[in-house]
C-alpha positions as CSV (number, residue, x, y, z in Angstrom):
1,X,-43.0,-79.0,-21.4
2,X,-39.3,-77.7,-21.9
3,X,-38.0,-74.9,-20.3
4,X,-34.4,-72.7,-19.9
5,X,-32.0,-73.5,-17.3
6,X,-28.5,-72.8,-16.7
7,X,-27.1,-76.4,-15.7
8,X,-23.5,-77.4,-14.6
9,X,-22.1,-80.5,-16.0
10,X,-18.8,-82.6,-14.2
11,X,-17.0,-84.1,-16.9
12,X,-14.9,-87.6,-15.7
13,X,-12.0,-85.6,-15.1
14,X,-13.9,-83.7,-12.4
15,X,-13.8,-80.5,-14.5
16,X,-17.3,-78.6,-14.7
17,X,-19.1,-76.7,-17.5
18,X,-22.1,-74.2,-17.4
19,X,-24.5,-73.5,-19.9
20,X,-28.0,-72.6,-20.6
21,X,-29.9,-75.4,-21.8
22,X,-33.4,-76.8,-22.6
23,X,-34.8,-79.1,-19.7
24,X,-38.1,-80.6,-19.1
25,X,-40.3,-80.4,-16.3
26,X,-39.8,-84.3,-15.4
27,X,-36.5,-83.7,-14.7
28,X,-37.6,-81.1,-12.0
29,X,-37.0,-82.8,-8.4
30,X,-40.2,-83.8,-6.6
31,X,-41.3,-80.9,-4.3
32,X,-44.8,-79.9,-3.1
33,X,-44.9,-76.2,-5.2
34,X,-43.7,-75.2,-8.5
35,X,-43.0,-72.1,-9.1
36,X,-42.8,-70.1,-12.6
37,X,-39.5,-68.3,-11.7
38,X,-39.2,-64.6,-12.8
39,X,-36.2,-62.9,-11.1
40,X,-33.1,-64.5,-9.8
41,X,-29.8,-63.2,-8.3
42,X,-25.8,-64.1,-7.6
43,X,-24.4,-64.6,-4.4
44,X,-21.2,-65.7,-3.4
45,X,-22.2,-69.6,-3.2
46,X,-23.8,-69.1,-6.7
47,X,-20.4,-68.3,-7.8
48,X,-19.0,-71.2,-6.1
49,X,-21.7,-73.5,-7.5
50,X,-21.4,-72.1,-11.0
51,X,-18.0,-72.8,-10.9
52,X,-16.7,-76.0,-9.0
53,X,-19.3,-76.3,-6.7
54,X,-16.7,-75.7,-3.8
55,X,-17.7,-78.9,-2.0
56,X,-21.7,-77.4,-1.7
57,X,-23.0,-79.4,-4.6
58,X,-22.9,-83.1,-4.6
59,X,-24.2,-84.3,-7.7
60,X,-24.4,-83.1,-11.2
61,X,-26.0,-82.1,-13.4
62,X,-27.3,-79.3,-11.1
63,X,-29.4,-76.0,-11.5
64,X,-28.2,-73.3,-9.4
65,X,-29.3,-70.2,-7.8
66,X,-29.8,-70.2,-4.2
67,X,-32.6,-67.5,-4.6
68,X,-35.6,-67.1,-6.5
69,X,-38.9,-64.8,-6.8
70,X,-41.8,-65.4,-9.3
71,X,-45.6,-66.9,-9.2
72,X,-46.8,-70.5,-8.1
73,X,-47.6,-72.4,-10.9
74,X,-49.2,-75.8,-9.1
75,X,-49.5,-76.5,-5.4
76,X,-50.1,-79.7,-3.2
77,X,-49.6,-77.7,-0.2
78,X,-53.0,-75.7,1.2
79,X,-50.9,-73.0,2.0
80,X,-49.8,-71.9,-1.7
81,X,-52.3,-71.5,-4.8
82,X,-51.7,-71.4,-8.2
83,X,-51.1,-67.3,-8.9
84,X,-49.4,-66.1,-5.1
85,X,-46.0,-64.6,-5.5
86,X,-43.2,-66.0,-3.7
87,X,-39.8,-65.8,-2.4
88,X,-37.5,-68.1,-1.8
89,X,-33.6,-67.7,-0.1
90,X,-31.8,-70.3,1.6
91,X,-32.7,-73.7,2.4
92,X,-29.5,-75.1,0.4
93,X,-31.6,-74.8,-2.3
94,X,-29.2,-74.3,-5.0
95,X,-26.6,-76.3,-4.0
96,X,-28.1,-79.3,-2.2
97,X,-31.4,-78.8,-4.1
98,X,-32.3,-77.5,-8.0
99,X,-32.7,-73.6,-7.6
100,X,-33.5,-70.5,-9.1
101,X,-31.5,-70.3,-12.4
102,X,-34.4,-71.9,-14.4
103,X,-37.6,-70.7,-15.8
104,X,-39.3,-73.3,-13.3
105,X,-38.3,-74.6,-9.9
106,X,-40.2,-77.3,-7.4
107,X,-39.4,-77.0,-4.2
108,X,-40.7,-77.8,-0.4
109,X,-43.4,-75.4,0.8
110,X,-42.1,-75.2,3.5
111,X,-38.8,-73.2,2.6
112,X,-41.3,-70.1,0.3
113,X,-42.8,-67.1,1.9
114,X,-45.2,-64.9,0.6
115,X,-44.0,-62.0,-0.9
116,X,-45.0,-58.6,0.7
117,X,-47.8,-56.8,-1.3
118,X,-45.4,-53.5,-1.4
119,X,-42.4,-55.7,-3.1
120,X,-42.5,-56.9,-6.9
121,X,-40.5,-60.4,-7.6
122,X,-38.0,-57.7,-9.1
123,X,-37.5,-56.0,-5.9
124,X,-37.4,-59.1,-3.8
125,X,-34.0,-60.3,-6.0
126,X,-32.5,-57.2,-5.4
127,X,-32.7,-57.8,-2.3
128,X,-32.5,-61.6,-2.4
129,X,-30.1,-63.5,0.2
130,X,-28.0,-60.4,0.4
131,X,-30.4,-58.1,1.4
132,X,-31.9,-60.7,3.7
133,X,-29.1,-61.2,5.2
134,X,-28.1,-57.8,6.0
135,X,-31.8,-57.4,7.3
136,X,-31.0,-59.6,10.0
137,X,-28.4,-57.8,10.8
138,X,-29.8,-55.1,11.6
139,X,-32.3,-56.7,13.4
140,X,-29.8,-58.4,15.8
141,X,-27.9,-55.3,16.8
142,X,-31.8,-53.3,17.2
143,X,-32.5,-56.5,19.3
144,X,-29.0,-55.9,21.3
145,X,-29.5,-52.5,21.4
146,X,-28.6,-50.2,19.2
147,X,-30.2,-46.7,18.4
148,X,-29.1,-44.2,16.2
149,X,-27.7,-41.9,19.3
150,X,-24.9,-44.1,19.9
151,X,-22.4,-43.7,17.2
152,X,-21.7,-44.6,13.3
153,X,-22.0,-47.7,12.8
154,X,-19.2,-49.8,10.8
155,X,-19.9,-51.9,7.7
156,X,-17.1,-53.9,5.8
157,X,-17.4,-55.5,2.6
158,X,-20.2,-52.3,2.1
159,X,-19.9,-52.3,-1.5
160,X,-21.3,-55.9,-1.8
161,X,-24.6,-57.0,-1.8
162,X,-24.7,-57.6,1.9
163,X,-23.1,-54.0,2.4
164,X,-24.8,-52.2,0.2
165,X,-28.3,-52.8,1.4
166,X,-27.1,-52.8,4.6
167,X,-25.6,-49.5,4.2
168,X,-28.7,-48.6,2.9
169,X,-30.7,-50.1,5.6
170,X,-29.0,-48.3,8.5
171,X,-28.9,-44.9,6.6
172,X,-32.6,-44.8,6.0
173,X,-33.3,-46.0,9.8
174,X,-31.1,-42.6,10.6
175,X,-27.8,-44.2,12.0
176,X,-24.3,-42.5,10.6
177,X,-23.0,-45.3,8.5
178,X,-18.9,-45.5,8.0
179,X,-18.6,-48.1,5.0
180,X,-15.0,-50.0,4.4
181,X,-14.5,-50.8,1.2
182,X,-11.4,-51.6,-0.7
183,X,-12.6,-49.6,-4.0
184,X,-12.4,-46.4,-3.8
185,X,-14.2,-45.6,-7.0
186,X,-16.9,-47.1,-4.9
187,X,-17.3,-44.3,-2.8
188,X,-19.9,-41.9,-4.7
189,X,-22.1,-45.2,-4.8
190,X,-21.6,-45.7,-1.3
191,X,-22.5,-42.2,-0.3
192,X,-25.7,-42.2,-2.8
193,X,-26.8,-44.8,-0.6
194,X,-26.7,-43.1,2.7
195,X,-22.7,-43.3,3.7
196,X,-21.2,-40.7,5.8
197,X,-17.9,-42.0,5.8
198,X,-16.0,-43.7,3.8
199,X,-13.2,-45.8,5.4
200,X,-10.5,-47.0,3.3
201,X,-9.5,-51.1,3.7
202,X,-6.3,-50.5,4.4
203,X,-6.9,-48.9,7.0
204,X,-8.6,-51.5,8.9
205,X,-7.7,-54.6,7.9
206,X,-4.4,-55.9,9.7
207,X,-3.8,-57.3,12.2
208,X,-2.3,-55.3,15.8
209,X,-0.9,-56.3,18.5
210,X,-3.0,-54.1,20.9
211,X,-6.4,-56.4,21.8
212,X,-7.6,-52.6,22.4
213,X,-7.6,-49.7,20.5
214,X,-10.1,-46.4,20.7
215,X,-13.6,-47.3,21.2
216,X,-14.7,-45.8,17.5
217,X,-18.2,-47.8,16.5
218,X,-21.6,-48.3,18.1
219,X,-22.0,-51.7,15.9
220,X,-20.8,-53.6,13.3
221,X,-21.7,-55.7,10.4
222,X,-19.1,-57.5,8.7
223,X,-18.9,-59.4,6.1
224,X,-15.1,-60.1,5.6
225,X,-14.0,-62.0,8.6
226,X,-10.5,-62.8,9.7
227,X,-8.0,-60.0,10.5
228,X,-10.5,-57.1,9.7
229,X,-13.4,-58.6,12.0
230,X,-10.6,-59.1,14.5
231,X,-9.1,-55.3,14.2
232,X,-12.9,-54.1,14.2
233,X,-13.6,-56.4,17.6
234,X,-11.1,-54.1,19.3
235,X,-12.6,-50.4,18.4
236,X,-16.1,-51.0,19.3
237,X,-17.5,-49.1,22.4
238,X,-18.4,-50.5,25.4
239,X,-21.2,-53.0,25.4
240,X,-21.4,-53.1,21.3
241,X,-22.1,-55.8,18.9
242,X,-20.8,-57.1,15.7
243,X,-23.2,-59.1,13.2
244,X,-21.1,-61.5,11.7
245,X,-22.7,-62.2,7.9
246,X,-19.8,-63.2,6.1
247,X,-16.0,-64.7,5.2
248,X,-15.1,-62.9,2.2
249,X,-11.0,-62.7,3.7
250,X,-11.2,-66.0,5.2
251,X,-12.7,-68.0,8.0
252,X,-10.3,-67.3,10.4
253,X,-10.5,-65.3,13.1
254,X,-7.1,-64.0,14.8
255,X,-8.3,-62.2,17.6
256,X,-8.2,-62.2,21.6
257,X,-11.3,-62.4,24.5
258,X,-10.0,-59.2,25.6
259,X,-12.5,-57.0,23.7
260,X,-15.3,-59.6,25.4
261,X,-14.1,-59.7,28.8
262,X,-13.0,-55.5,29.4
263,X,-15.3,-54.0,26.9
264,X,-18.6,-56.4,26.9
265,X,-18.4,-56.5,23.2
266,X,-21.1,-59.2,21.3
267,X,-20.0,-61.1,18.4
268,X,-23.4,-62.0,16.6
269,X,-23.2,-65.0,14.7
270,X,-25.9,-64.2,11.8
271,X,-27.7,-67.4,9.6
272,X,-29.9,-66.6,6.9
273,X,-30.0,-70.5,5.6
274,X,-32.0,-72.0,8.1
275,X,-33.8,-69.0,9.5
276,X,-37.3,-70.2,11.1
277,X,-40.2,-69.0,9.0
278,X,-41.9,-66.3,11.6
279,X,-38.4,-64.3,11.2
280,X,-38.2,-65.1,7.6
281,X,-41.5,-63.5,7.8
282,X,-40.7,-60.6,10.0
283,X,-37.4,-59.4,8.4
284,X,-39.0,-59.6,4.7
285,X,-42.1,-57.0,6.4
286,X,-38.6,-55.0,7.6
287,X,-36.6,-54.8,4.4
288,X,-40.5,-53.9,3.3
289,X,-40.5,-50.9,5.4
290,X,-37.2,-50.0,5.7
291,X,-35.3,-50.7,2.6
292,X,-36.0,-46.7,0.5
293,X,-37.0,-48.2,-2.9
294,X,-35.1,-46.2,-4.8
295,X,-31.9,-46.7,-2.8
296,X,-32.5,-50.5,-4.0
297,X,-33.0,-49.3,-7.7
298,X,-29.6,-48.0,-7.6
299,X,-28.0,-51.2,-6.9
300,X,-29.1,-52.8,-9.7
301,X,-27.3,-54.3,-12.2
302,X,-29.3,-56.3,-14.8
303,X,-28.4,-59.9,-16.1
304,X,-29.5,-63.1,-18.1
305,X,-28.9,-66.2,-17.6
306,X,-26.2,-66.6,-19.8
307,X,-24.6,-63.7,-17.9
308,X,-24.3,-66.3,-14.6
309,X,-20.9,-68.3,-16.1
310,X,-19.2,-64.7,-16.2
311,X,-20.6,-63.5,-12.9
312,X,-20.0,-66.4,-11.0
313,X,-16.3,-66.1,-12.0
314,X,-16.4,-62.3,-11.2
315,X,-18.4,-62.2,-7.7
316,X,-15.7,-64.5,-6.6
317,X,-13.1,-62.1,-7.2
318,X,-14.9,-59.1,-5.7
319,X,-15.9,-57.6,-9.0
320,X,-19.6,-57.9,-8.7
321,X,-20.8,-54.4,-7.2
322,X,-24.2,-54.2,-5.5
323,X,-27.1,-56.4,-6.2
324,X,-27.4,-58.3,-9.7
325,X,-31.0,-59.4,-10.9
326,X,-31.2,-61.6,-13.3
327,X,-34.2,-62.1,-15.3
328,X,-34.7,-65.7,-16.2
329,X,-37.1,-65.0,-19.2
330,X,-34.8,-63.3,-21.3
């Protein structure tokens, strides 16, 4: 049996190509379920593994897509049969490992959860690693303490996929969200998803020389990193945290302990590649509850997989707004 996939190739020059092709299912790497893949979705390391692989793939020809959603096809594991719906995020499937950019994927059981019987495949790659990720989040600064009462709460990069469904998230759990974003014609969206304020980049992204400015935000989650994540350590009130999801200005971080040691500020590291299952479990029941449907449905921006070349060119850039599914059957 042959089926569509969008495969990079590495030419002897070290040059790489992607385009959709025909595979067949022997060429699928040996796993213990296969899944009939419906729904896929780009990320920032699909972009990088689209495109040179960015050190995260090893060997070509590869299949990316570090997220997935569809029905199991064939199961050796007791815990799958042939007809549950699935998710799949993480793992290093996708870069390590064949992913979700493919009609069919075979993969360990041990990296699928069950999808939640409110959430269509569809859904589940709107939110995908994104939304996952900004679930966790949320979770971490509940878990440190955050309520609504205690402020707005800050997040950069918020017309992204992280930021969007976190802003989304937080809005619907009834905290005053202040989204940064560097777009402004990005603000209507950001306020159809629950934004109360909208803060311009500019303003919040360089670097001071005062480790301590006025305590502004009752948490934090940032995916941008370097200056902005250090500006943003030094206006949060007493005893609040940052959630740390991503790097999208760089992996430095030029900051000070002052905002640790005088103000008991948390800087929350958050994974969502090797999360252990029972909190896979648990934030995929949250984004279940808590994510407003129709908030999601907004994000949306349709694709094929012959869209992915394009959008992995453009996510890296910061042109890719919200949450793109792509269909794999069309």
């Amino acid at each position: 049996m042959s089926f569509n996939a969008l495969v990079v190739e590495k030419d002897e020059e070290g040059k790489t190509a992607a385009a959709v092709q025909q595979i067949e299912d022997a060429q699928l790497p040996d796993g213990d379920v296969t899944v009939a893949v419906e729904y896929s979705t780009v990320n920032y390391k699909d972009g990088m593994c689209v495109g040179s692989g960015g050190g995260l793939v090893r060997n070509y020809p590869h299949v990316p897509g570090v997220d997935f959603s569809g029905t199991v096809e064939t199961s050796s594991d007791d815990r799958y049969k042939t007809g549950d719906k699935v998710v799949l995020t993480g793992w290093r499937v996708g870069e390590a490992w064949w992913g979700g950019y493919a009609q069919k994927a075979c993969v360990k059981a041990d990296w699928l959860v069950p999808l939640p019987d409110c959430l269509s495949t569809r859904n589940a790659m709107a939110v995908g690693t994104a939304g996952f990720t900004a679930m966790l989040a949320v979770m971490a600064l509940e878990d440190h303490g955050l309520k609504p009462a205690d402020g707005p709460v800050l997040v950069t990069g918020a017309a992204g996929g992280v930021g969007s469904v976190a802003t989304a998230i937080l809005a619907n759990l009834g905290y005053e969200v202040a989204a940064v974003t560097g777009r402004p014609e990005t603000a209507d969206y950001l306020k159809s998803l629950g934004a109360t304020q909208i803060v311009p980049r500019e303003e919040i992204n360089e670097t001071v020389k005062r480790p301590l400015e006025k305590e502004l935000w009752a948490g934090c989650i940032d995916a941008v990193g370097s200056a902005m994540l250090a500006r943003v350590l030094g206006q949060m009130k007493y005893g609040a945290s940052v959630a740390a999801v991503g790097l999208a200005a760089g992996a430095d971080l030029p900051a000070t302990v002052i905002p640790f040691l005088l103000r008991g500020v948390n800087l929350l590291g958050i994974d969502s590649v090797m999360k252990p299952y029972d909190a896979r479990v648990r934030a995929w029941e949250r984004v279940a509850k808590d994510l407003p449907m129709d908030k999601l449905e907004a994000m949306i921006e349709p694709a094929t997989l012959a869209d992915l070349p394009a959008l992995g060119k453009a996510i890296l850039k910061g042109q890719v707004k919200g949450r793109v599914v792509v269909d794999v059957n069309v």
